[in-house]
C-alpha positions in Angstrom: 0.0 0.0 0.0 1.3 3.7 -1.0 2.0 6.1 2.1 0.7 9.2 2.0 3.8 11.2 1.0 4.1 8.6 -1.8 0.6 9.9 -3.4 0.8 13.4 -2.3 4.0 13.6 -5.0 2.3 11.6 -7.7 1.5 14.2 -10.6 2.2 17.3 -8.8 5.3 18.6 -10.2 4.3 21.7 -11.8 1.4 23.2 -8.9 4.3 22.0 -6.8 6.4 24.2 -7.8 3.9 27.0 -7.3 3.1 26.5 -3.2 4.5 29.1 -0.8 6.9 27.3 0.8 8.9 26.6 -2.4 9.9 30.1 -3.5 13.0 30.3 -0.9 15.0 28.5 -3.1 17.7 31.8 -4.4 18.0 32.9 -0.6 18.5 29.4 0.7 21.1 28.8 -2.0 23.3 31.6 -1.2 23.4 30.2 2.6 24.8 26.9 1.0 26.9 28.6 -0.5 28.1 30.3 1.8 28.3 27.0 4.3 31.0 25.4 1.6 33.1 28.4 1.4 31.8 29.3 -2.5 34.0 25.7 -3.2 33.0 24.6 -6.5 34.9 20.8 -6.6 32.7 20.0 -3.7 30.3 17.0 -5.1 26.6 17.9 -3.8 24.2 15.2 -3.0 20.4 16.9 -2.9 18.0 14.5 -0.6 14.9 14.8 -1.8 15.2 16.9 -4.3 11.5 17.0 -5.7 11.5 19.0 -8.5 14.9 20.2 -8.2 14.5 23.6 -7.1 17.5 23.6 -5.1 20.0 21.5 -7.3 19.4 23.8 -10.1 19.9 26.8 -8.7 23.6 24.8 -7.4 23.8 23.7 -11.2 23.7 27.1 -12.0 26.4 28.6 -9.7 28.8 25.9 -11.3 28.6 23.0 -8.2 28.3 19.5 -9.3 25.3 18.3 -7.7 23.3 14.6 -7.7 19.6 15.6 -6.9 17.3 12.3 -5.1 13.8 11.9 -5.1 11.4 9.1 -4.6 8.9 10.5 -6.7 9.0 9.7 -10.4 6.8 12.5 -11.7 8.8 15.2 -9.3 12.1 14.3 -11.1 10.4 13.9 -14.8 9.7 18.1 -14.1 12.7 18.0 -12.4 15.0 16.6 -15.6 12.6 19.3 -17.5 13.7 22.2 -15.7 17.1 21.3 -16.0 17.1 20.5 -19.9 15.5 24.0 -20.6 18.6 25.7 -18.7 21.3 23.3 -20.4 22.3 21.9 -17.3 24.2 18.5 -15.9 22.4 17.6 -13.3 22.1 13.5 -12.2 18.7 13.1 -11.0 18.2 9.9 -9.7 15.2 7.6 -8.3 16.2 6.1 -4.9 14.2 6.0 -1.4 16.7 8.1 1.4 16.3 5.3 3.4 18.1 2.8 1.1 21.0 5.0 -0.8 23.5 3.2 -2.0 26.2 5.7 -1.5 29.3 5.3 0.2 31.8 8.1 1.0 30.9 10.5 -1.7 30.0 14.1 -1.3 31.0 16.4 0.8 27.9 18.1 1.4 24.3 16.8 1.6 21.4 19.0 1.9 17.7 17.6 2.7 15.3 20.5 2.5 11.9 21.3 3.1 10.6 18.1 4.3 12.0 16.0 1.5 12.5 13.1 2.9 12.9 13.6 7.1 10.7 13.8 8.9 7.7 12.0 6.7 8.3 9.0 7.6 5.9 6.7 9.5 8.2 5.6 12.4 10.7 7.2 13.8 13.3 4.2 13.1 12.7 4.7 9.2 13.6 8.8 9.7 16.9 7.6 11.9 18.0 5.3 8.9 17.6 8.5 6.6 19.7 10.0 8.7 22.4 6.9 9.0 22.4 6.3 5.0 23.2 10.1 4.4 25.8 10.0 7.3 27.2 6.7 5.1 27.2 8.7 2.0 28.6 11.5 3.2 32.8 11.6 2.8 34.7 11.8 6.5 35.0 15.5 6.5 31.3 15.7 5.1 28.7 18.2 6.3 25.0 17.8 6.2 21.9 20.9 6.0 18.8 19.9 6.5 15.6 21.3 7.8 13.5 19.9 10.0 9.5 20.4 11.6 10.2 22.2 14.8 8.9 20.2 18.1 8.6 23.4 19.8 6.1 25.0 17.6 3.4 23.3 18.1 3.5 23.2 21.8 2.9 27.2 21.8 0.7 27.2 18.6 -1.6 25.5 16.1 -0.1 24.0 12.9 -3.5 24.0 11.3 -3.7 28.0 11.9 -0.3 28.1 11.2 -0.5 26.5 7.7 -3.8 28.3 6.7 -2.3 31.7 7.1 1.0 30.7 5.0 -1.1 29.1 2.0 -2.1 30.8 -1.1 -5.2 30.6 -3.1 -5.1 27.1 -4.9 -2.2 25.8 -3.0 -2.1 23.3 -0.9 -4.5 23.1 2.4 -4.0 21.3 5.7 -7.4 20.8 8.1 -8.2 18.6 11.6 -4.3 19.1 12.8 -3.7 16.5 15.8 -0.8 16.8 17.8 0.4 14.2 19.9 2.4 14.7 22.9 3.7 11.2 23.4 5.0 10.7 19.6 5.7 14.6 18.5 3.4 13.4 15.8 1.0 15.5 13.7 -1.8 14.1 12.4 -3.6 15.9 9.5 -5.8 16.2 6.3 -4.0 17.4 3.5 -5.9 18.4 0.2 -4.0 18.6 -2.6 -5.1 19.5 -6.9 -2.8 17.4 -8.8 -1.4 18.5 -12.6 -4.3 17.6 -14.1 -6.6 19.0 -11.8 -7.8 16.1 -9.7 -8.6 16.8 -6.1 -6.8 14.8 -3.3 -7.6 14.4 0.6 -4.8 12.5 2.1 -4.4 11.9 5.8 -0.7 12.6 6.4 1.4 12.5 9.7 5.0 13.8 10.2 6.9 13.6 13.2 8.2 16.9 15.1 11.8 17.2 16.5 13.3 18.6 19.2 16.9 20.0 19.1 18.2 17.9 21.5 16.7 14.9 19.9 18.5 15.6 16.6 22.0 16.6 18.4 21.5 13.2 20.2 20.7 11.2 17.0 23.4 13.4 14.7 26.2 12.4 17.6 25.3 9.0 17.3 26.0 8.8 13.7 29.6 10.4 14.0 29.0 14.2 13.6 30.5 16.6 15.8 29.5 19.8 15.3 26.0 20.4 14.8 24.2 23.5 15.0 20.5 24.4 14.8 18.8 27.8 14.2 15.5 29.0 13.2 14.8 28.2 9.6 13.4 31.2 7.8 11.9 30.6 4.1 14.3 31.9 1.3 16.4 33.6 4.8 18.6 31.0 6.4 21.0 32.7 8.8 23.6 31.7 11.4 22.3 34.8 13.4 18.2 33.1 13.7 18.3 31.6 17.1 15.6 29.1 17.4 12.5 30.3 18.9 8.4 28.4 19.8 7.8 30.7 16.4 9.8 28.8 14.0 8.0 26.2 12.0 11.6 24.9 11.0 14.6 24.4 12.4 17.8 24.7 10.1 20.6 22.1 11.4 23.9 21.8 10.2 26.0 18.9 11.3 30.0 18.3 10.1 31.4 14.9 10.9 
């Protein structure tokens, strides 16, 4: 049986592209950037990638980059985009919790919910986690973003989501938030490419930061850091507050 996260991505490439929280891809970039010291032999791994909003604008700044995605109709727009800009890019189909990667990139980034934290127990997000340490070479660094646990013990994700959403985007209704799991149960409505209507009932799992410095620690990293992940605005300067959504974790081994 398909997971949620597996049909939520099924013919949705192009209104994918158009939902709020995609169109933070230039600023997010430049934070990359700026995390790698502007070093273009670095080999990029992109978890996740969707449509590739985030490995093309890389591709475009002259990094080599291997975007990941689970979703075959989110890398079909994905190989799209990149053909109409001339660029390399290796898109791939692989499930983050089975890469077969070894010592390979330097940096991995996992943005936006790509992968972690959709998972339906929290042993499949720690193998996420564990294959991406794997791939990652032994000086590797990893940025990811992550659902803030925090959040949603100050505030309502449905509220939350309603006020961020545009007209036609995605909608979220009938949030449930569990205190024993940091899990969010919800119904997520969705118009597909072709204009189909879907009502999917999704759960992801909130983290805390001391539950992701624990589980980063475990898998070799030694400096992590988490901040308050702004859309398109990542900074080293956001502390994490209850009014981030995100957090923004970077972890070097």
């Amino acid at each position: 049986m398909k997971q949620w996260y597996e049909s939520l991505f099924e013919d949705y490439g192009k209104k994918y592209d158009n939902e709020s929280f995609t169109q933070g891809t230039i600023g997010e970039c430049d934070f990359i950037e700026k995390e790698i010291d502007f070093d273009k032999s670095l080999k990029i791994i992109d978890i996740g990638c969707g449509t590739g909003r985030h490995s093309i604008e890389l591709a475009k700044r002259g990094y080599k980059v291997t975007g990941l995605d689970l979703s075959a109709s989110q890398l079909e727009r994905a190989k799209e985009k990149a053909k109409e800009q001339n660029l390399q890019i290796d898109f791939q189909k692989h499930d983050a919790r089975n890469l077969p990667f070894k010592n390979e990139f330097d940096l991995a980034i996992m943005l936006c919910e790509g992968a972690f934290p959709l998972m339906e127990t929290d042993e499949m997000n720690y193998e996420i986690l564990k294959k991406v340490a794997k791939s990652l070479k032994n000086s590797g660094k990893l940025i990811f973003t992550t659902l803030s646990g925090l959040f949603p013990l100050y505030h309502s994700g449905e509220e939350f989501c309603a006020l961020t959403t545009e007209k036609g985007n995605a909608t979220y209704r009938s949030n449930t938030f569990d205190l024993m799991t940091f899990r969010d149960f919800n119904i997520t409505t969705v118009e597909d490419d072709f204009g189909n209507k879907k009502e999917l009932e999704c759960n992801e799992r909130y983290y805390v930061p001391s539950e992701i410095t624990w589980l980063l620690k475990i898998l070799g990293f030694k400096k992590i850091d988490i901040y308050g992940a702004k859309l398109g605005a990542f900074s080293r300067n956001d502390k994490l507050t209850t009014e981030d959504f995100e957090m923004l974790v970077t972890a070097e081994k």
